[in-house]
GUTI-51348 format. One record per residue: residue in three letters; z, x, y of N, C-alpha, C, O in turn. Coordinates in steps of 0.2 Angstrom, whole numbers, plus 5000, padded with zeros to 4 digits. Atoms other than C-alpha are relative to their C-alpha. Layout:
AlaZXYZXYZXYZXY...
//
This chain:
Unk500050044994500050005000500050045006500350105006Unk500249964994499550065017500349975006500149915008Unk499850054993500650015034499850055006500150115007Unk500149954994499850085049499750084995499950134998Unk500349975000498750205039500850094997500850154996Unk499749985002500350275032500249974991500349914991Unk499750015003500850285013500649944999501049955003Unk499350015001502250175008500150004990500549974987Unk499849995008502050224987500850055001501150085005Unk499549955001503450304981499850074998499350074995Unk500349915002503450514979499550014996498950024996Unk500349995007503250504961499449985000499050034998Unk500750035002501650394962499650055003499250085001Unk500649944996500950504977499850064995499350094994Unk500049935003501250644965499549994997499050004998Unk500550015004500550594951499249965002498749984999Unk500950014998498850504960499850075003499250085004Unk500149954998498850674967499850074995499350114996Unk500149975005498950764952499349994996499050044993Unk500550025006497550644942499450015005499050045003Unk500549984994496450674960499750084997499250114995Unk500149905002496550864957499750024993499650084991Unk500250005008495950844938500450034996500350034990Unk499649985002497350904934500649974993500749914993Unk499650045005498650864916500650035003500550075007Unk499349994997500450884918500050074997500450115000Unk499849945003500351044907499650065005499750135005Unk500649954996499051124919500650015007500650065010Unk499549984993500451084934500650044998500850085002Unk499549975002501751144924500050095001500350135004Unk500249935001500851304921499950055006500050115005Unk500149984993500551334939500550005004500550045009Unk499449964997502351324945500350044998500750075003Unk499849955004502851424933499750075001500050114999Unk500649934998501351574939500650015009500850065012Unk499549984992502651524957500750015000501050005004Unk499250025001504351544947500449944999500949944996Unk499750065003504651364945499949974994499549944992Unk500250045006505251314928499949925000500249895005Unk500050085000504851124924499849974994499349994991Unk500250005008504751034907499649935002499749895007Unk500550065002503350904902500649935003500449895007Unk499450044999505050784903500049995009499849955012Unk499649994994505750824919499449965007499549925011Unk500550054995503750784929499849964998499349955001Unk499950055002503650654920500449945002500249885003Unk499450044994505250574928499950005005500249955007Unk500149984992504750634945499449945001499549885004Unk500850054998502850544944500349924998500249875002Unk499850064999503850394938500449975003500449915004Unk499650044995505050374948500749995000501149955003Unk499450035003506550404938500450065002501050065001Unk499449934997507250564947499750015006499150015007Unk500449984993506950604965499950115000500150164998Unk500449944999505850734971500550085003500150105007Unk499849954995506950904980499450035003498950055001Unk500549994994506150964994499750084998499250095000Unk500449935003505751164986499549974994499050014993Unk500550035003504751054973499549985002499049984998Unk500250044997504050954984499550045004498950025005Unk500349954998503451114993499550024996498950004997Unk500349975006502851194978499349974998498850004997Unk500750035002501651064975499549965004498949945002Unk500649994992500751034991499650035001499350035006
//
């Protein structure tokens, strides 16, 4: 949903439409945090894109 050309999805979704944009699977994102230091298990962005953990902002960086 769009107010004023602003987002209102939650994180998780941006993420992951961000993710499926990029051509990307969850093991290819994983793989590339990890090339930046950040561990993250298949589980854990899986919770984030759904919606079941929030995002912390060095993560959130990371995948920008």
């Amino acid at each position: 949903m769009l107010l004023g050309g602003i987002s209102m999805e939650p994180v998780g979704t941006l993420l992951k439409i961000a993710r499926i944009k990029s051509g990307l699977n969850q093991e290819e994102v994983i793989a590339r945090l990890l090339k930046m230091g950040i561990s993250l298990t298949q589980v854990s962005l899986s919770r984030y894109e759904n919606d079941r953990r929030e995002v912390g902002t060095d993560l959130l960086k990371a995948l920008s």
